[in-house]
The first five atom37 places (N, CA, C, CB, O) and aatype in JSON, in Angstrom:
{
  "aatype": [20, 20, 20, 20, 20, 20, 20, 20, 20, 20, 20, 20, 20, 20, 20, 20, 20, 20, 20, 20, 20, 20, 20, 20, 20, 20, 20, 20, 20, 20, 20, 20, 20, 20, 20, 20, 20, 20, 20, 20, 20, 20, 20, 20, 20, 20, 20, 20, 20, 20, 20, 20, 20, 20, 20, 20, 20, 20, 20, 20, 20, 20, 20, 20, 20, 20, 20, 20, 20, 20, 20, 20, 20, 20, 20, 20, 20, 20, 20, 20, 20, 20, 20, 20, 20, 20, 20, 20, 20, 20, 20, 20, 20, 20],
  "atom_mask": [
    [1, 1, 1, 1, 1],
    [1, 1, 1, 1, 1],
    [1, 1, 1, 1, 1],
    [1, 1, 1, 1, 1],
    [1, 1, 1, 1, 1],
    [1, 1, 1, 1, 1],
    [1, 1, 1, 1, 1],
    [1, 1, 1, 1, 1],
    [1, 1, 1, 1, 1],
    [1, 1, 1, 1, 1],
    [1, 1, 1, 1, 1],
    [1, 1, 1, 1, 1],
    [1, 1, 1, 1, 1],
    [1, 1, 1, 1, 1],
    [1, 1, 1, 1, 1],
    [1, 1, 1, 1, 1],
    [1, 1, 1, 1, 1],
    [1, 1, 1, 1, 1],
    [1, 1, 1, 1, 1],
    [1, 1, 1, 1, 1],
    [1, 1, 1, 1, 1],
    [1, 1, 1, 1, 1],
    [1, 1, 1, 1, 1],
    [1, 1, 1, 1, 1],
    [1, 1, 1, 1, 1],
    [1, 1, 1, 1, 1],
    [1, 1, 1, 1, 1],
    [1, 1, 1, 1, 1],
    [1, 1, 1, 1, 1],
    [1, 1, 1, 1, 1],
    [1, 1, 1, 1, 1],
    [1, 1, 1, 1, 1],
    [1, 1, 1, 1, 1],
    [1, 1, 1, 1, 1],
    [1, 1, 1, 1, 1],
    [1, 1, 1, 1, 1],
    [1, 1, 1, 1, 1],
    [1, 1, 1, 1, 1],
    [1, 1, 1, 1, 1],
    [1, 1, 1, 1, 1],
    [1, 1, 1, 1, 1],
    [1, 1, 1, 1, 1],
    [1, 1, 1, 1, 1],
    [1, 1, 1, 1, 1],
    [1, 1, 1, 1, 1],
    [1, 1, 1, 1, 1],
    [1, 1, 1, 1, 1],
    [1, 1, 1, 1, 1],
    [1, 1, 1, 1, 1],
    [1, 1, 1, 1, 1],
    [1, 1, 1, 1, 1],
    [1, 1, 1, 1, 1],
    [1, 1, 1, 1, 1],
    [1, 1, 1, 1, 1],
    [1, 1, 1, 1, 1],
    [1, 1, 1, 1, 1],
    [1, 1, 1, 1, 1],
    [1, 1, 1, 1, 1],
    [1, 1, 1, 1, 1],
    [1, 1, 1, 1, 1],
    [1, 1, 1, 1, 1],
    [1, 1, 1, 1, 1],
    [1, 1, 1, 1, 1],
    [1, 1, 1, 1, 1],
    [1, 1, 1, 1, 1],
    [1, 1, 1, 1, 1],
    [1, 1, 1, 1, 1],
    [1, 1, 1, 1, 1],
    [1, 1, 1, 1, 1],
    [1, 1, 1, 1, 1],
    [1, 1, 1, 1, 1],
    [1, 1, 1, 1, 1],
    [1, 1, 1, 1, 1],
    [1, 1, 1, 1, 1],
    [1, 1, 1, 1, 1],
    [1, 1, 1, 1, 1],
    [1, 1, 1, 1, 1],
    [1, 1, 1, 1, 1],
    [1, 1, 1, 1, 1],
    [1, 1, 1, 1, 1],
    [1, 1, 1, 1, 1],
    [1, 1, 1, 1, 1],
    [1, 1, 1, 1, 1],
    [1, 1, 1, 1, 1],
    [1, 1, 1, 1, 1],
    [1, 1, 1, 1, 1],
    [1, 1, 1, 1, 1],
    [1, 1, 1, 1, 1],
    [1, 1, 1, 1, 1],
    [1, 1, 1, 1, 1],
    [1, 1, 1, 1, 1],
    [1, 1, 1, 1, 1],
    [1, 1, 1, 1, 1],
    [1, 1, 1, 1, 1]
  ],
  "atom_positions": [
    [[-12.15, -26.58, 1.94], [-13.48, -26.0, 1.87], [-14.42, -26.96, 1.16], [-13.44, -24.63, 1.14], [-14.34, -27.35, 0.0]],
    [[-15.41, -27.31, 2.17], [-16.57, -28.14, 1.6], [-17.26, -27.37, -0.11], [-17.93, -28.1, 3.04], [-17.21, -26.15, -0.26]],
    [[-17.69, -28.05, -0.93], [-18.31, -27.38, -1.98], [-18.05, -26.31, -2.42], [-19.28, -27.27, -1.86], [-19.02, -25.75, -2.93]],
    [[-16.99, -25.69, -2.44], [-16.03, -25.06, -2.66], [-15.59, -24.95, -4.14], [-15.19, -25.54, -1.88], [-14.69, -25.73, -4.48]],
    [[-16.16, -23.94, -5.27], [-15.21, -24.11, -6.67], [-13.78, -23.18, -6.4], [-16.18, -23.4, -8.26], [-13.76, -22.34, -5.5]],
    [[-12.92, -23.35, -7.04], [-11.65, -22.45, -7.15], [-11.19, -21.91, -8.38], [-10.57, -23.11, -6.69], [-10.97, -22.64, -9.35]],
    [[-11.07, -20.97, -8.4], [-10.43, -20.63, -10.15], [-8.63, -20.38, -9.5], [-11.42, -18.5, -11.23], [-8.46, -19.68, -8.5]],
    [[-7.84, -20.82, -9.97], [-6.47, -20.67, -9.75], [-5.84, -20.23, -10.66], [-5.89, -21.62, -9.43], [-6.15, -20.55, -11.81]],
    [[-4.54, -19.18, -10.33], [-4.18, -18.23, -11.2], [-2.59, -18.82, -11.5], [-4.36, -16.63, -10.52], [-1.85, -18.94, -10.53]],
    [[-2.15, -19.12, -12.62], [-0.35, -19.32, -12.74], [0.28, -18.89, -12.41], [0.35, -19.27, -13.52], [1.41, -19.37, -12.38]],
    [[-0.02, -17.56, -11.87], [0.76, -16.51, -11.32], [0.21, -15.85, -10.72], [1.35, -15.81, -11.96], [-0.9, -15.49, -11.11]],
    [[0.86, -15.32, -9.21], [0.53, -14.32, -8.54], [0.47, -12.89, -8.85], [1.11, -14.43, -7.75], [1.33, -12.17, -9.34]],
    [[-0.97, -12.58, -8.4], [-0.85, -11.08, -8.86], [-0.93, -9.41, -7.93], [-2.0, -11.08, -9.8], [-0.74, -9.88, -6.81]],
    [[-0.99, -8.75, -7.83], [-1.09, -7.55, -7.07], [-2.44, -7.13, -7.09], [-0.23, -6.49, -7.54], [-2.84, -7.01, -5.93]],
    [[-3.14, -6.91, -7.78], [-4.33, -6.17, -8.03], [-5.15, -6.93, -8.63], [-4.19, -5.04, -8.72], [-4.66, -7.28, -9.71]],
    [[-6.62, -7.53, -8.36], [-7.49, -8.51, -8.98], [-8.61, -7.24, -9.06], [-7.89, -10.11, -8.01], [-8.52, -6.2, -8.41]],
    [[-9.8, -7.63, -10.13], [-10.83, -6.84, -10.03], [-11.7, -8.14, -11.05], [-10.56, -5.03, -10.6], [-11.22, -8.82, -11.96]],
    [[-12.66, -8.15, -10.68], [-13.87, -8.78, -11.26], [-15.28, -8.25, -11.0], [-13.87, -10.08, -10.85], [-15.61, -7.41, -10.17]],
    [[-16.16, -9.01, -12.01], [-17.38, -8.62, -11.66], [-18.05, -9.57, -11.06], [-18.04, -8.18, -12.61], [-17.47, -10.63, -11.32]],
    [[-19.34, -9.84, -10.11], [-20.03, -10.74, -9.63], [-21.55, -10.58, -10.15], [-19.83, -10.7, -8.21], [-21.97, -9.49, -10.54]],
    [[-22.23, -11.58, -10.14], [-23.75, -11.04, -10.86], [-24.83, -12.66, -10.13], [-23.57, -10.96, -13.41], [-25.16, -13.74, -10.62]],
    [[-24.95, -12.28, -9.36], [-26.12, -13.07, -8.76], [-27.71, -12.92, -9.12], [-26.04, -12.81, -7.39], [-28.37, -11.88, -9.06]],
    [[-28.06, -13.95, -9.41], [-29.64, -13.99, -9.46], [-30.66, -13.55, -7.94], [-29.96, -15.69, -9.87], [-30.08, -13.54, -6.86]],
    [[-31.63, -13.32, -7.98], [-32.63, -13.32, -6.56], [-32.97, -14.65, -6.82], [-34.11, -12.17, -6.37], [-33.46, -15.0, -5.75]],
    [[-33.03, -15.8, -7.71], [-33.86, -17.23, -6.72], [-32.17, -17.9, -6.32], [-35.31, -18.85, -8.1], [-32.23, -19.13, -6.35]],
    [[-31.35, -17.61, -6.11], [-30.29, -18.69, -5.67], [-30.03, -17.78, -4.39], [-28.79, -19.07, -6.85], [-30.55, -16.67, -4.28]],
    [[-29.02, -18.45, -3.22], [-28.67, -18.52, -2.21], [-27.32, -17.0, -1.99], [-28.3, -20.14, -2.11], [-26.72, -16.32, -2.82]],
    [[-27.34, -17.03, -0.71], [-26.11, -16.27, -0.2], [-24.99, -17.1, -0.48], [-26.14, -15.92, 1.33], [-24.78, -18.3, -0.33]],
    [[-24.18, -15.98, -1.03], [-22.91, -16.73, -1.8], [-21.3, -15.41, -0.71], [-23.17, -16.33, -4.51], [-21.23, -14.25, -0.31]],
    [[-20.25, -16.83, -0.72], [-19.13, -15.81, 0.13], [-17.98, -16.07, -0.94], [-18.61, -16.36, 2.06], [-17.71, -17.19, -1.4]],
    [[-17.48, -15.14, -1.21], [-15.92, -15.32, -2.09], [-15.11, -15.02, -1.29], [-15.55, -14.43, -3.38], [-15.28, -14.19, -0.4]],
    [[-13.7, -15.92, -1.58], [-12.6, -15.19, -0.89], [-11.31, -15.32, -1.58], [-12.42, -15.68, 0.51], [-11.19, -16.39, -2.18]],
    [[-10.41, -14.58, -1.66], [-9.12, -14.26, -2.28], [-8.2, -15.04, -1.74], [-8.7, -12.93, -2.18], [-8.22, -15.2, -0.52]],
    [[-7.36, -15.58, -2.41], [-6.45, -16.77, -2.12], [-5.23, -15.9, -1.76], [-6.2, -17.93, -3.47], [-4.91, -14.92, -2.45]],
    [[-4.63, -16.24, -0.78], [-3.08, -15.7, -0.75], [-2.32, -17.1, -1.3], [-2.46, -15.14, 1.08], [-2.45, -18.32, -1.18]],
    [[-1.29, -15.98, -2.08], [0.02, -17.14, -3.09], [0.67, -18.17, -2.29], [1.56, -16.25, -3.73], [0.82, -19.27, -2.83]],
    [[1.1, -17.99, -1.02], [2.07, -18.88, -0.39], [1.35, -20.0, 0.16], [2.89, -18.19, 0.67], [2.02, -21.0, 0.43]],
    [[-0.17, -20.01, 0.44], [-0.47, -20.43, 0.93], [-2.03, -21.43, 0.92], [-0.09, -19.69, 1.43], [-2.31, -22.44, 1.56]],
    [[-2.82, -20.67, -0.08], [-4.02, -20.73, -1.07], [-5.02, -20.66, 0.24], [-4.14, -22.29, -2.24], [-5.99, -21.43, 0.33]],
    [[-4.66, -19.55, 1.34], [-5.7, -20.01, 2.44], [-6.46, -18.75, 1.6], [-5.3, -19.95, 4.48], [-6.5, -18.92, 0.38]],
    [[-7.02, -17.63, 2.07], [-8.69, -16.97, 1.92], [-7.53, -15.81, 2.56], [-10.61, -17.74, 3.06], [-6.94, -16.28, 3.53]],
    [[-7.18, -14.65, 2.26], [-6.71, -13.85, 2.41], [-7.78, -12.29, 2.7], [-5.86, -14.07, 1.42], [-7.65, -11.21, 3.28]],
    [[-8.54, -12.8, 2.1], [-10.01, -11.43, 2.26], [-11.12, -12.25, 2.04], [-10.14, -9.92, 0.87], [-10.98, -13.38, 1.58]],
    [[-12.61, -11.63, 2.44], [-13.17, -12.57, 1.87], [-14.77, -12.15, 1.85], [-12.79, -13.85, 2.57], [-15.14, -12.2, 3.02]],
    [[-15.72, -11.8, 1.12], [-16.87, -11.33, 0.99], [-17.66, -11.89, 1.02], [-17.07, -10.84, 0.3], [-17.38, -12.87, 0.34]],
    [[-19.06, -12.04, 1.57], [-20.18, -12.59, 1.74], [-21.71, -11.85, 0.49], [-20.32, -12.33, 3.49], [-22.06, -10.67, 0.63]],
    [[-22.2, -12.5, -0.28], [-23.21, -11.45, -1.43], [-24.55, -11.8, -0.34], [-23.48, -12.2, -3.69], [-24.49, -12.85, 0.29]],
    [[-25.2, -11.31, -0.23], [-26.72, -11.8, 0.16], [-27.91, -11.94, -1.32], [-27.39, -10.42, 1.38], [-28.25, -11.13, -2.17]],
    [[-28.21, -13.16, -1.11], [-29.03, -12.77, -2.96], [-30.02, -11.46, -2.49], [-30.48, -14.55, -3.86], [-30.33, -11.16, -1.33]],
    [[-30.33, -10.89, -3.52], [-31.25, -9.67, -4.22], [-32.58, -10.16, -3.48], [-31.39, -9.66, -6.23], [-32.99, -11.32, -3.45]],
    [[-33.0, -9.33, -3.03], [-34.62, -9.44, -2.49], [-35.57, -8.81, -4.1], [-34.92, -8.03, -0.65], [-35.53, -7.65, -4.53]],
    [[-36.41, -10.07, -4.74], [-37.07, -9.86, -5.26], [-37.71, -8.57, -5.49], [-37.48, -10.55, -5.02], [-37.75, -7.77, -4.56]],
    [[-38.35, -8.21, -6.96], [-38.79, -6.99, -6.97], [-40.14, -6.94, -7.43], [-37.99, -6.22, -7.66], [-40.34, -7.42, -8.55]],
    [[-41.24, -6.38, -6.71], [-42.61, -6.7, -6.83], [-42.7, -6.64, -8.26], [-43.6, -5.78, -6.05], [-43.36, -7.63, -8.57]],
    [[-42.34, -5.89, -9.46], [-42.86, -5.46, -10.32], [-41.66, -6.07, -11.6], [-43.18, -3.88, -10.0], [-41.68, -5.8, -12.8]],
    [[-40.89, -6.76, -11.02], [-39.85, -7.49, -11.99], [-39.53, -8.83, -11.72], [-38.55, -6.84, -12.02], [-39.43, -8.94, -10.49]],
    [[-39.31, -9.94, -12.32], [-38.84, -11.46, -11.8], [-37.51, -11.24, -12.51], [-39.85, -13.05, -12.36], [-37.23, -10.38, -13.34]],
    [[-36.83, -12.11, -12.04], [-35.23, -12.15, -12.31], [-34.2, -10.87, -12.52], [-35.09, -12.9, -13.57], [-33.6, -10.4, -13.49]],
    [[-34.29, -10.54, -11.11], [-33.89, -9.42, -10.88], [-31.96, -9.92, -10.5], [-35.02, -8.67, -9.57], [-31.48, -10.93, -9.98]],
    [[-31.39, -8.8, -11.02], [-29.88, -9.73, -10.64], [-29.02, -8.52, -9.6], [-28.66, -10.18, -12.52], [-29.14, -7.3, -9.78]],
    [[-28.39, -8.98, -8.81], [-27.74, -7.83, -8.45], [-26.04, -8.6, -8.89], [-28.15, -7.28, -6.58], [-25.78, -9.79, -9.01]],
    [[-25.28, -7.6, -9.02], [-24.13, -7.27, -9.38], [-23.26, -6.26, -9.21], [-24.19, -7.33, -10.2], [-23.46, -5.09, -9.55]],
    [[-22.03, -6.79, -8.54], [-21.15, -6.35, -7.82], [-19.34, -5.99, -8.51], [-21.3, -7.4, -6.75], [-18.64, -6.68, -9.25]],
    [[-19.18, -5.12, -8.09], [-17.41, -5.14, -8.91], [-16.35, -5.41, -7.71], [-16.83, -3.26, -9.74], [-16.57, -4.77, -6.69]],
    [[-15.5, -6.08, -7.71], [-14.66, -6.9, -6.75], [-13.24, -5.91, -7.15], [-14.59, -8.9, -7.15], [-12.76, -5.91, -8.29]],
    [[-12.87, -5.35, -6.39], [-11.54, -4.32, -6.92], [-10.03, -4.56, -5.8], [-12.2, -2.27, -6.74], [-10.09, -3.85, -4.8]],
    [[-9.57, -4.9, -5.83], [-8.5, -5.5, -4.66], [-7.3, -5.33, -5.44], [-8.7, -7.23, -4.1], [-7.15, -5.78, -6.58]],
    [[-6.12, -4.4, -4.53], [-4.95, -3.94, -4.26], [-4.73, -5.01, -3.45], [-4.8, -2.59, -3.74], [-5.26, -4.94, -2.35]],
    [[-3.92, -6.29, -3.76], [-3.09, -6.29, -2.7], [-1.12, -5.76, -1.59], [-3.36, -7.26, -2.95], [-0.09, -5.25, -2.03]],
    [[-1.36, -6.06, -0.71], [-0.21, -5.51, -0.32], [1.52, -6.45, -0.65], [-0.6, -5.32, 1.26], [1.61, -7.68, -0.63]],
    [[2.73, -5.47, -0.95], [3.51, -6.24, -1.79], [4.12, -7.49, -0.61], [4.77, -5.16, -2.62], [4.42, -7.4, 0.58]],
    [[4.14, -8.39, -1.37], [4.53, -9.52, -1.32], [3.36, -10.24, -0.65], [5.79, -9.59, -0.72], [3.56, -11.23, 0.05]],
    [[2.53, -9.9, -0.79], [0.96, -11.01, -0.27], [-0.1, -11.34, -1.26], [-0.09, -10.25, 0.94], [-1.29, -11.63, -1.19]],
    [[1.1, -11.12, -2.56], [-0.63, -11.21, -3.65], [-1.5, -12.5, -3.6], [-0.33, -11.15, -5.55], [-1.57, -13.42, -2.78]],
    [[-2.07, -12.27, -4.64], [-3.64, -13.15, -4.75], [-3.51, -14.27, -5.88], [-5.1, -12.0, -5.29], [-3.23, -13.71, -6.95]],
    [[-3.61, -15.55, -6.0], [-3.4, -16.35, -6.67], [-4.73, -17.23, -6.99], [-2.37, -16.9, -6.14], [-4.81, -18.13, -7.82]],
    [[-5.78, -16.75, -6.11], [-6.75, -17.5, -7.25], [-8.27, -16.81, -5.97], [-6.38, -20.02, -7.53], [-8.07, -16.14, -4.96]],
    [[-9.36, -17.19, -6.39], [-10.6, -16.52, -6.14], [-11.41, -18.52, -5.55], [-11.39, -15.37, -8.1], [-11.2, -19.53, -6.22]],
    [[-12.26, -18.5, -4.22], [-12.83, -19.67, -4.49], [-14.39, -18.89, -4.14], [-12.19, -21.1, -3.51], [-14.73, -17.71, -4.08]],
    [[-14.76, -19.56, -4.04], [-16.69, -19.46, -3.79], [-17.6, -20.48, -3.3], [-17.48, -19.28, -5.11], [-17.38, -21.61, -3.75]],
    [[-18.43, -20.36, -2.61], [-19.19, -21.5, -2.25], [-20.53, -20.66, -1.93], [-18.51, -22.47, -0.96], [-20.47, -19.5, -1.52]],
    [[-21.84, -21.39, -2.18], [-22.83, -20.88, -1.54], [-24.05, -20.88, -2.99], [-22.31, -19.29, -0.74], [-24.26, -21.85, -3.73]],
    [[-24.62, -19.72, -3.08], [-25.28, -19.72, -4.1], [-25.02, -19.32, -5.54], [-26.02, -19.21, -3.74], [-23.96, -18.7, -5.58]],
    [[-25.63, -19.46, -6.88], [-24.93, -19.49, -8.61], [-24.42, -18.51, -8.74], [-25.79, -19.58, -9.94], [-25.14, -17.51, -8.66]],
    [[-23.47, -18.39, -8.92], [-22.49, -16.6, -9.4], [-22.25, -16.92, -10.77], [-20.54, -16.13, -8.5], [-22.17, -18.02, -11.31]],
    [[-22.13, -15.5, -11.36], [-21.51, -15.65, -12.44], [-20.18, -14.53, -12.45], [-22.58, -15.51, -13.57], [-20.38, -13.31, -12.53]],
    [[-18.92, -15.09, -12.36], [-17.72, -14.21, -12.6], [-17.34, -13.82, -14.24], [-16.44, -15.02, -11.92], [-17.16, -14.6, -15.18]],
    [[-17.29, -12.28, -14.24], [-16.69, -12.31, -15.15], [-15.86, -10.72, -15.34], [-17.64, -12.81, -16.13], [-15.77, -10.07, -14.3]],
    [[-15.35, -10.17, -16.45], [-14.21, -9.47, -16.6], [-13.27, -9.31, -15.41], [-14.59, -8.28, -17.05], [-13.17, -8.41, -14.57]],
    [[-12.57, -10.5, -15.6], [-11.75, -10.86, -14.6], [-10.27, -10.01, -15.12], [-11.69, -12.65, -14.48], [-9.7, -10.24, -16.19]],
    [[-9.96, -9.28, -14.4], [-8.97, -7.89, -14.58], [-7.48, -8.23, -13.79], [-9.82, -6.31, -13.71], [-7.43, -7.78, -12.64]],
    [[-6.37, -8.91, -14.23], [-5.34, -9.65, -13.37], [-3.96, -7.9, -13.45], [-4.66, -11.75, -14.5], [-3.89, -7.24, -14.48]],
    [[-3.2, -7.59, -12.34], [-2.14, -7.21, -12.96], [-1.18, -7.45, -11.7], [-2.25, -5.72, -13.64], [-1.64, -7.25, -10.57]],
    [[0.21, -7.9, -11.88], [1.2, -8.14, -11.01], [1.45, -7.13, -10.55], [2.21, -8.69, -11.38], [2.33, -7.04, -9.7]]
  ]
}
């Protein structure tokens, strides 16, 4: 994946949950969930940035990422490309 960051996990897990929090001046941003065996994109979400708000500047939208995966296909790491995200309470359990 061109421009592509990755966060990679030591261990595979069952269930990921995070938060996402995009600005309105940066770009459409796509995440996708890594499968363990393989680190291809196992699921994978597209954000559209926030359409500005007449009566507010820096408006953010923010998203919660909640994923079960199925046994023996867990998730080993999260990548992203596109516009500034900020990840955080990143929630791991096997």
């Amino acid at each position: 994946l061109r421009s592509a960051c990755k966060l990679l996990f030591r261990h595979a897990y069952q269930h990921v949950s995070f938060q996402v929090e995009m600005e309105d001046r940066t770009a459409d941003a796509h995440i996708g969930l890594l499968r363990h065996t393989t680190l291809t994109e196992m699921q994978a979400f597209t954000l559209h940035r926030p359409k500005p708000l007449r009566t507010q500047e820096g408006s953010r939208l923010r998203h919660t990422i909640d994923y079960h995966a199925p046994a023996l296909d867990e998730v080993q790491g999260i990548v992203w490309r596109g516009g500034n995200l900020k990840l955080s309470h990143i929630h791991l359990e096997p």
